[in-house]
N, C-alpha and C positions, 0 to 999 in steps of 0.2 A: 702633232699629227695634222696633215692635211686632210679636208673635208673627203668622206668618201665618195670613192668618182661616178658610184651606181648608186641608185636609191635602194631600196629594201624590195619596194614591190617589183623594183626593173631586171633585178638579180636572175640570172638563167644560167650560170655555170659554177660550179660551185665543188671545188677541190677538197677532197678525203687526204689524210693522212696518217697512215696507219689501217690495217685493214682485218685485225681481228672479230673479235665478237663483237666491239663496241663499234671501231672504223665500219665494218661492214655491216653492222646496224644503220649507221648514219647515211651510209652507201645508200643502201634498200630505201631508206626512209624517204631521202630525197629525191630519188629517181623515183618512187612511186609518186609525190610530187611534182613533178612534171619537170625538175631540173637536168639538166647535162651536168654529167658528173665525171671527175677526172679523180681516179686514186692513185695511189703509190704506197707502197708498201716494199722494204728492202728484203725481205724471206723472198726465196726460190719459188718455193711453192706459192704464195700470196695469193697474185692471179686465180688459180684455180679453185684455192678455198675463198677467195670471198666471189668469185660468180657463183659457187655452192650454197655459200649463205645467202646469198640473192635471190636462189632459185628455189632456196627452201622458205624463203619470207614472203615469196610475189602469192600466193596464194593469199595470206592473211592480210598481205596488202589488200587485194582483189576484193577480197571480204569489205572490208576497208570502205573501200572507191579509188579505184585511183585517179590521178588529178587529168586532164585535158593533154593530151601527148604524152604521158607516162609511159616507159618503156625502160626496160632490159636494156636494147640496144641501144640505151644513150648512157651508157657505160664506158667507157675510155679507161684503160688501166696505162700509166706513162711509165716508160721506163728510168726517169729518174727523177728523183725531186726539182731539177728546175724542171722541167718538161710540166710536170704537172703543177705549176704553179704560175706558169708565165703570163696564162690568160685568166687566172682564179679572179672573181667577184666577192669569194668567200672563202675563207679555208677552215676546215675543221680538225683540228690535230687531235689524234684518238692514240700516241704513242703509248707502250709499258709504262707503268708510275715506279720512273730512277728520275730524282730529282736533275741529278749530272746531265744526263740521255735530254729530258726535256729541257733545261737551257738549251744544251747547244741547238737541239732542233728546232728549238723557235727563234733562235738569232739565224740560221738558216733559212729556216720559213721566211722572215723577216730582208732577209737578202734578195730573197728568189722572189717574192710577190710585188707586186706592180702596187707603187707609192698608194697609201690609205687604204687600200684594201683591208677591212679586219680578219684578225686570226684567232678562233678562240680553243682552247686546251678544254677536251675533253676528261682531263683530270678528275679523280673522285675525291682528292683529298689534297696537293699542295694548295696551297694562295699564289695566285701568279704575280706579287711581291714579290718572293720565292722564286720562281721562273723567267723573270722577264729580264733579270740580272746580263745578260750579252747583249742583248737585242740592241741593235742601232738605234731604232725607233719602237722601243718599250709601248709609247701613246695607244698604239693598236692592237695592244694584247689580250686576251681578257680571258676568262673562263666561260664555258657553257657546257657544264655538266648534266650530261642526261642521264636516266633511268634503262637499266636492261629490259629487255632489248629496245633500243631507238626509237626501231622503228614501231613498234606498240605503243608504249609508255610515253603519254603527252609531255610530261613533265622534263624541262629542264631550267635550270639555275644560273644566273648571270649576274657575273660582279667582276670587277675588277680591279687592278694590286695599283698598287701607289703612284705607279707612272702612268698609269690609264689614263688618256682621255674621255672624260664624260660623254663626249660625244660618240664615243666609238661603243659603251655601252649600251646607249639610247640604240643607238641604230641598229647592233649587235638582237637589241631585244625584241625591236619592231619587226626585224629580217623572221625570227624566229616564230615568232607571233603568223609575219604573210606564211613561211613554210608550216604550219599546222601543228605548230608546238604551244603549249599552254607553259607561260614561261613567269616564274620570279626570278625580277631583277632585285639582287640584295644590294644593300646601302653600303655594307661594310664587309669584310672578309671576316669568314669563321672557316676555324679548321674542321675540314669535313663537311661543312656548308650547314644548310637544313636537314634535308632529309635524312642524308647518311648518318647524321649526326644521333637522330631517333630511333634509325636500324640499326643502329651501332647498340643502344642501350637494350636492345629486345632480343639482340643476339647474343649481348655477351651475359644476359640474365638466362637464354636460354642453354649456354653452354655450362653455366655455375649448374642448372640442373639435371644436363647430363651427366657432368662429372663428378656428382656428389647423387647419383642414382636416383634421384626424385623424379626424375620422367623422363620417357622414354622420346627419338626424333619424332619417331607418330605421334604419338601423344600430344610433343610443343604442335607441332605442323597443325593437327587436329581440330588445338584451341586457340587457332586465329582463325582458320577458313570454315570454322564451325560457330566460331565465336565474334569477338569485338573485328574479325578481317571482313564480315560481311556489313557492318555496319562504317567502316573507314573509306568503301571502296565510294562511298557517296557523301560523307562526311566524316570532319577530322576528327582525332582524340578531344580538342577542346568545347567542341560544340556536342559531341558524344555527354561528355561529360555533364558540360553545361544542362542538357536534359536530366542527367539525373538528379537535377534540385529541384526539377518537377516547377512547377508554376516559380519559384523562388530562384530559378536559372542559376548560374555559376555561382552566383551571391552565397542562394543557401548552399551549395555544393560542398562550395570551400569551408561554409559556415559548421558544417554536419561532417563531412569527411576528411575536415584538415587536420583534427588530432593525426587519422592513421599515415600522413605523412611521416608521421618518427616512426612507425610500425617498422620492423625487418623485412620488408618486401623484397626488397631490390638488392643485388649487391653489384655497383655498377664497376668495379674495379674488377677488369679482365683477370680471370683463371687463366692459371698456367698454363698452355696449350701445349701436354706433353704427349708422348708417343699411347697413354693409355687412353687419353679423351680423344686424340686423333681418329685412333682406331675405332674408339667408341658410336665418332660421327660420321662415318665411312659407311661402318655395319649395319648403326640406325639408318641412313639412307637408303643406304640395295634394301633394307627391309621395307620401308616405307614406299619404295619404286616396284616394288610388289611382281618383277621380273621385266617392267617397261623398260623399254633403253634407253637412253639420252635423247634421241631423236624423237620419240614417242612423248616423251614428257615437253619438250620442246613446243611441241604439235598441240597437246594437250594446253599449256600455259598459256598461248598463243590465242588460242580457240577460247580459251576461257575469258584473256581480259577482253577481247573484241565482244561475246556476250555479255559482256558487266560495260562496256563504254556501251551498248545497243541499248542495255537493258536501262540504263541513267542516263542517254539521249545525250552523252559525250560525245561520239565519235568525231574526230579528229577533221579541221577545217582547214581551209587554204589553200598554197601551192602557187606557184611558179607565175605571175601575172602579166 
């Protein structure tokens, strides 16, 4: 990989690819950021729904701050993938997770962007090991997995697969950092990364107790945003924990509550997910959504973590220098 031809702070144009919920999270995010943004998205429709999801996020952005020339109208939608990649700084690929679909579009990618430019796979679960497999130049692949939606959710994850160059992480990570992401870079590739890996163990424990009638969607929902979700939203499970050894910190924790590690808490091997627990979590939902619509709830979620990053003097730093 040749050195990248922009620094991190000098970066002002910065290509989407893919433009559903996640591409067009990334979209809003960095245009509230003060970048030029160029997408493409092969759907008909595209265009229309992600200026939709633009115009439904520029509020919570605004809430926000947005960064020094922020704007809507530096939004460029290209009508083909080289178009939108000829002058990229950055590209962010946000495709469907088909292992097949993401090779070839990052040996694409890889074609159409202008030599060391990085590209990183918004992917929530391959290794771009896994992905980089066509690519001409593998060296500037990497992942940078963020949290729903984008443009809220500080959080995103960088690493990359075996042909990476180190350098294209570092700068990958620093880029992310000037755009007003709070970023881990991991050392090594896990499937499903960090976080998902944790939501993965809380969901599939919550669906063992739908389907075995031990609690209802409200119920689980209930006993996070009533419970330990009001204490993660500022600190993790291990320092959570670590306090409940009380002066004796994680020491006594483990010391005092490692027996109930063999206890039957957990049963981390996914339930069947057949047509009766589907239904199950469909119905718990509209019950739970208490007749709000998608959009309502949306608005709501929205509104809510902007009051929890205000309320923990997070909110979100940076943008486009």
């Amino acid at each position: 990989m040749t050195t990248p031809p922009t620094e991190p702070t000098d970066v002002t144009k910065v290509t989407c690819i893919g433009a559903g919920v996640i591409g067009g999270g990334w979209v809003a995010h960095f245009l509230a950021r003060g970048y030029d943004v160029t997408a493409w998205d092969p759907a008909p429709d595209a265009p229309e729904k992600l200026r939709r999801l633009v115009d439904a996020a520029w509020p919570a952005l605004t809430q926000l701050g947005l960064a020094e020339g922020a704007s809507r109208d530096r939004l460029t939608i290209a009508g083909t993938l080289e178009e939108a990649c000829a002058e990229a700084q950055f590209v962010q690929e946000s495709a469907p997770e088909k292992l097949d679909l993401k090779r070839d579009l990052l040996a694409q990618l890889d074609a159409a962007t202008p030599s060391g430019v990085v590209i990183a796979s918004s992917t929530s679960g391959y290794p771009m090991t896994d992905m980089q497999t066509e690519a001409a130049d593998p060296s500037r692949l990497l992942v940078g997995h963020p949290f729903n939606p984008p443009y809220l959710i500080p959080l995103v994850e960088v690493v990359g697969g075996e042909r990476t160059a180190g350098e294209a992480v570092a700068w990958a990570s620093r880029f992310y950092e000037v755009a007003g992401k709070s970023v881990i870079t991991m050392d090594r590739e896990v499937p499903g990364f960090i976080a998902n890996r944790l939501q993965e163990a809380l969901w599939r424990e919550a669906l063992h107790m739908v389907a075995n009638g031990e609690a209802t969607v409200k119920e689980i929902d209930d006993s996070i945003t009533e419970g330990p979700g009001l204490r993660w939203a500022f600190m993790g499970p291990c320092l959570t924990f670590a306090l409940a050894g009380g002066e004796g910190g994680m020491g006594h924790m483990l010391d005092h509550f490692g027996p109930s590690l063999k206890s039957p808490w957990t049963r981390l091997e996914a339930p069947e997910l057949d047509v009766a627990l589907r239904d199950a979590m469909v119905e718990g939902c509209e019950v739970a959504a208490d007749g709000r619509t998608i959009a309502d709830l949306v608005a709501e979620r929205d509104q809510g973590v902007i009051d929890v990053l205000r309320a923990t003097g997070r909110l979100p730093k940076g943008g486009a220098e």
